[in-house]
C-alpha positions in Angstrom: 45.6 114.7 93.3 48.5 112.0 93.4 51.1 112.6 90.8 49.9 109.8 88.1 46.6 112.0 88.4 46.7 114.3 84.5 45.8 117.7 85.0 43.0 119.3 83.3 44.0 121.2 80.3 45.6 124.6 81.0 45.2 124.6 85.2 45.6 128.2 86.2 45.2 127.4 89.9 47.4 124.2 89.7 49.8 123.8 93.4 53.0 121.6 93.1 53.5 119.9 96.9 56.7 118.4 97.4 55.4 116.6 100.7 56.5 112.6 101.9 54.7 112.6 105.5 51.3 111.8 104.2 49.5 113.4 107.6 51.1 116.9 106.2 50.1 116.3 102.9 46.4 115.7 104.3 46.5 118.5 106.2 47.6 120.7 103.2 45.2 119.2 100.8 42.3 120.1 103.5 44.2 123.9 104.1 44.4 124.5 100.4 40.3 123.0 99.6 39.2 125.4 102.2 40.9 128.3 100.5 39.7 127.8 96.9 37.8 124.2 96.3 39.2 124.9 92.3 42.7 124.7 93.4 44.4 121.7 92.2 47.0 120.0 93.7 49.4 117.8 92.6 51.5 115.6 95.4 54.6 114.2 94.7 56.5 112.7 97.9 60.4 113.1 96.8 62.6 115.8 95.6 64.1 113.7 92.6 60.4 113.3 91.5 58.9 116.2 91.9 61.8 117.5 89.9 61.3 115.5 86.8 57.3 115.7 87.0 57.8 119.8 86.3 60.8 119.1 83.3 57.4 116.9 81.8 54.9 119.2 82.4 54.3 121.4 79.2 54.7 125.1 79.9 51.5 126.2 80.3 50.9 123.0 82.5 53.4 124.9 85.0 52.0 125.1 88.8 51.4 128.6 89.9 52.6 127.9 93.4 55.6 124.8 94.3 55.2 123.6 98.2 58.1 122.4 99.4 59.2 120.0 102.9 62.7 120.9 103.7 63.4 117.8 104.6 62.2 115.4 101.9 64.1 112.5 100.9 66.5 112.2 97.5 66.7 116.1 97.6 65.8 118.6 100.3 64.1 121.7 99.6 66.8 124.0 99.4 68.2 121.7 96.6 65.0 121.7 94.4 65.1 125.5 94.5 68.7 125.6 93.5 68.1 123.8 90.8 65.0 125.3 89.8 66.5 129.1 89.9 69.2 128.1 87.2 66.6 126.1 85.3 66.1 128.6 81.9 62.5 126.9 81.2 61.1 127.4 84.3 62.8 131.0 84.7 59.9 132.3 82.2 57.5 131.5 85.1 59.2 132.3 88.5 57.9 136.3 88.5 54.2 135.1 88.8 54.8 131.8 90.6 55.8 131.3 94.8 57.8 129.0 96.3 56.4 127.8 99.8 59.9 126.4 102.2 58.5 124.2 104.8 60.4 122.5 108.0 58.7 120.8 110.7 56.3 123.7 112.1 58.2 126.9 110.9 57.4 128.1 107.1 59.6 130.7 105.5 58.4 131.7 102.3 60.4 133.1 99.3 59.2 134.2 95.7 62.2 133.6 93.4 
């Protein structure tokens, strides 16, 4: 799901991937359909965007789980988080929602 696709109404199992190599975001989309083929993801290939598709989502439109590439361009994935853990609407939703870090082959992960 590209990030002109509209979500369903009221997605529990709805996955944010901040992702601009489009072999990685492939590979996730595959990773993520062979976990749970009711995921859906949402692919959005630059920090600035991703960040303005969540301040439009409505809040119960709100992903359950943000995937981010370290390195993507406009903002890197330490930025996006920065700005997301001072962000008072999405606050509401960080105690049930994960934050995936990715950089090249290592993944750290952090719940915020």
């Amino acid at each position: 799901m590209t990030e002109n696709t509209p979500l369903p109404h009221k997605c529990k199992k709805f996955i944010l991937l901040g992702e601009d190599d489009i072999d990685d975001q492939e590979i996730l989309e595959e990773i993520f359909a062979s976990i749970d083929a009711d995921l859906q993801l949402r692919i959005i290939s630059t920090g600035k965007k991703l960040l303005n598709h969540i301040e439009e989502l409505e809040d119960e439109h709100l992903p359950c789980l943000i995937v981010l590439d370290y390195n993507m361009p406009e903002l890197n994935g330490a930025e996006i988080l920065k700005r997301l853990q001072v962000n008072e609407r999405i606050s509401m939703c960080r105690r049930s929602s994960g934050v995936l870090r990715m950089h090249l082959h290592t993944v750290n992960s952090a719940c915020y």
